[in-house]
N, C-alpha and C positions, 0 to 999 in steps of 0.2 A: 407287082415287084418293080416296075420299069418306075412309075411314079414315085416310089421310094426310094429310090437311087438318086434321081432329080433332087429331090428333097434334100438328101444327105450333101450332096455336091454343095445346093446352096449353102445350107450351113456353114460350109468348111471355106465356101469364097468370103460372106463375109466375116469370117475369124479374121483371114487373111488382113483385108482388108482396111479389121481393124486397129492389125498390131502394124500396120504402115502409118497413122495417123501422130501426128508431132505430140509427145506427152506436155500436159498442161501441170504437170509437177514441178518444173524448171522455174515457174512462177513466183512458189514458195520456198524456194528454198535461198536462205542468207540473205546477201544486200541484192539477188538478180531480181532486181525491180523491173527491169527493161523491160524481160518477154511478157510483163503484165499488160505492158502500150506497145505491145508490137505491133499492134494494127491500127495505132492512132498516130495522129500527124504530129508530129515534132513539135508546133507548138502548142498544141491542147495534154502534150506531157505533164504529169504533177513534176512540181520540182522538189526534190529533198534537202532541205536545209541543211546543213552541217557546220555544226557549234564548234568552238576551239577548246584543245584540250582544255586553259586553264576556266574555262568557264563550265564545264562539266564536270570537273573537278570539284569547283564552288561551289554549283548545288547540290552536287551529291553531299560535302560536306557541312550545308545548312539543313540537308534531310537529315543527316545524322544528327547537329544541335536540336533542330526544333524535335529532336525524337527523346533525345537527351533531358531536354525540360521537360519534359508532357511527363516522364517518368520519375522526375525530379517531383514537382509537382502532386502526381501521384502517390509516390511515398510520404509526400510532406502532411498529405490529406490522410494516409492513412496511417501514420507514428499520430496526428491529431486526433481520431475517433478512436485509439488505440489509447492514450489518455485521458479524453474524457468517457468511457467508458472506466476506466479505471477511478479517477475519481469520483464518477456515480457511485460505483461499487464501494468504495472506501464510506460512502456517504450511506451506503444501503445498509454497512455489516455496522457502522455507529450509530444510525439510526433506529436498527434493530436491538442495539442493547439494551440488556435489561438491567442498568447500572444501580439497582438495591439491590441486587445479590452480591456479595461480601466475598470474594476471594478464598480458593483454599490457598492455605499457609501450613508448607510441611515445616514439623518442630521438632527436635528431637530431644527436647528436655524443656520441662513444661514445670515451672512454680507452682506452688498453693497460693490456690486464690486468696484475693487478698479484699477485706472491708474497710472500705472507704464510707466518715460520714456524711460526706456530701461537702464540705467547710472547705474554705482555701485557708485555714490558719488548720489544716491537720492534710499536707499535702502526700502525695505516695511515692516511694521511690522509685526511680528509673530504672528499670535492669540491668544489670551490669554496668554501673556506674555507682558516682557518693551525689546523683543529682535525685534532686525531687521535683515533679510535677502536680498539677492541680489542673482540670480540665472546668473550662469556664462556660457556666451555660446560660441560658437566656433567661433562668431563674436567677441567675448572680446577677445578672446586667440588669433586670428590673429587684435588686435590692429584696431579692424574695428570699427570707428565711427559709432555707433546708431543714427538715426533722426527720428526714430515712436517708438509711443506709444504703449503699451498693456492694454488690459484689464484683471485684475486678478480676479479670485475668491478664497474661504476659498476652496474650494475641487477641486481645479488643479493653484496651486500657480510657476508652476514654466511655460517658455514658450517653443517654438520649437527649439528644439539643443543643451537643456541647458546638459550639462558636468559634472556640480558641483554646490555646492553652498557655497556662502558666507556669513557667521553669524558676526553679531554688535552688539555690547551691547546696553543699553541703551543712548549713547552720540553718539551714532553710531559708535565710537570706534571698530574696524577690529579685530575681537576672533582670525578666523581662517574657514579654507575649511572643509565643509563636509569630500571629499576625498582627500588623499594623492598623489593620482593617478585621474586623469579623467576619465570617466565613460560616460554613460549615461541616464538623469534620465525623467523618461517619465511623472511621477506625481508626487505631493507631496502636504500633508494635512496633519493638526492638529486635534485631539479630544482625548477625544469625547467632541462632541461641546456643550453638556448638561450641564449649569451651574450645578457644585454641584458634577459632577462626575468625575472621575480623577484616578489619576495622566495625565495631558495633555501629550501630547509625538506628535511626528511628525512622520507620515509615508511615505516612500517614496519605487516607483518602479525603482530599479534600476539596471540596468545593466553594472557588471565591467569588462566582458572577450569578446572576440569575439568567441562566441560561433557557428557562421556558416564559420568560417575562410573565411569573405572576404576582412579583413584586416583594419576594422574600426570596432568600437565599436558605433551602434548605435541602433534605433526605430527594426531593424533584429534579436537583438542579443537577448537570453531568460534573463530575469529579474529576482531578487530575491526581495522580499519581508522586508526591513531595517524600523527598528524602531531608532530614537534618541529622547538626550533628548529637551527642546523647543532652545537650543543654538547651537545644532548640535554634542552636544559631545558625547559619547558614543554609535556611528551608531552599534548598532546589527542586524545581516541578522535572520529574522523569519523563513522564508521558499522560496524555488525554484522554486514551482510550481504553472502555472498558476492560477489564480484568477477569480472568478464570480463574487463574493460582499463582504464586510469588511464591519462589526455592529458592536460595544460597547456595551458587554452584563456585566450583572450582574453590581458590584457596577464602573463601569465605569475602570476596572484595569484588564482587557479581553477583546481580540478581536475576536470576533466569523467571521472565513473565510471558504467560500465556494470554494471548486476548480472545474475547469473549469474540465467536461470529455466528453469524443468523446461521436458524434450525438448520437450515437447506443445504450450508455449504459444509461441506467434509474435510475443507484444507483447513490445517492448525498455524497462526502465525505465533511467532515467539520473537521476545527481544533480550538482549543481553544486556543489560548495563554494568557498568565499570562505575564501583562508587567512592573510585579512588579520582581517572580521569572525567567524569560525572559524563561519558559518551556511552549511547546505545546503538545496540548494531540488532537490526532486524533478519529474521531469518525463518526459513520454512522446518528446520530440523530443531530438534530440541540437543541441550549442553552434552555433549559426550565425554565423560571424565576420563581422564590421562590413564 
């Protein structure tokens, strides 16, 4: 028992002991750098430099610019891979078209078809006009005698090969060619076919360049989208890219077109045209009537 008493004592001296010893916390705390060289000689002290405000100032305020650019910079890189991307894809969903499929075209009043002999001295009339057309094909241009018949309709008026087209007045009197140049023209329709609604116009799929360079311009080549007006004058190209459907929305002076995009993507883009101001405005929603 006596030995464990002894024991206890020591303990408790040096506790004592060791709460009389100078705490080395004073060290770290704020600018008391001193008690860190309390035991070294005055001159082996570090010395602490101290900058003047306006130059602490300065730098903090070039940390801020150069952080400002790096960020500048960095958004500049990514608004850049954030368009081309974008134009990849533009290129991936037109590359993916499948431009010989023919558009659906809603009608809501639909003519008897109509036999045509093939001749430009027996030309057909325009819908909804006193003009008459004649579609020029690559049998006319090599001077090749026609001896069959076609059958026409108001929503694919022209036939297989046709190049151009030929507009007649009312006495059937010869205006003049579609194009300046031959082309090739895969469809062409009037509307919108809805008495009442208008300005009529004539639309056509047509193809003017040899776009897969095999050295013809035909049914291969990608097509553009040409509005004229019922006599063939004033051909405006709408748009390049493929086509799903073409409707007459609003008071009949807009075309609401769907484009065609690869299997995989599920978003629909649509465009509006105005075939009064001949401007289209692109959009993810389809025409919502008033």
């Amino acid at each position: 028992m006596s030995s464990a008493g002894h024991i206890l004592d020591m303990i408790k001296r040096l506790g004592q002991n060791r709460s009389l010893r100078a705490s080395n916390r004073l060290k770290f705390k704020g600018d008391n750098r001193e008690t860190i060289y309390s035991g070294t000689d005055k001159h082996n002290k570090a010395i602490f430099k101290e900058f003047p405000k306006e130059q602490v100032e300065q730098a903090v305020n070039q940390i801020k610019q150069d952080s400002k650019v790096k960020r500048r910079k960095e958004l500049t890189f990514l608004i850049s891979i954030i368009s081309v991307t974008s134009i990849l894809m533009i290129y991936w969903i037109i590359s993916s078209t499948d431009y010989s499929k023919k558009p659906q075209v809603n009608y809501t009043v639909l003519s008897p078809p109509k036999i045509w002999s093939g001749k430009q001295s027996d030309p057909i009339k325009v819908p909804f006009s006193n003009y008459f057309y004649s579609p020029f094909t690559v049998n006319m241009e090599f001077e090749v005698q026609i001896d069959k018949s076609y059958t026409m309709y108001d929503n694919d008026m022209v036939v297989d090969n046709t190049i151009n087209i030929l507009f007649f007045d009312n006495e059937c009197n010869f205006i003049g060619k579609l194009l300046p140049k031959n082309g090739y023209i895969s469809w062409m329709f009037v509307g919108p076919t809805k008495e009442g609604l208008g300005p009529k116009k004539v639309l056509y799929s047509l193809s003017e360049m040899d776009t897969n360079n095999d050295g013809f311009i035909n049914e291969n080549d990608r097509p553009n989208l040409y509005m004229s007006e019922l006599n063939g004058k004033n051909l405006t190209r709408i748009t390049e890219l493929g086509l799903s459907s073409i409707q007459w929305v609003g008071k009949g002076n807009e075309i609401q077109i769907k484009f065609n995009h690869a299997k995989e993507s599920n978003d629909s883009l649509y465009g509006i045209f105005n075939t009064e101001t001949k401007e289209i405005k692109f959009t993810n929603t389809p025409f919502q009537s008033e």
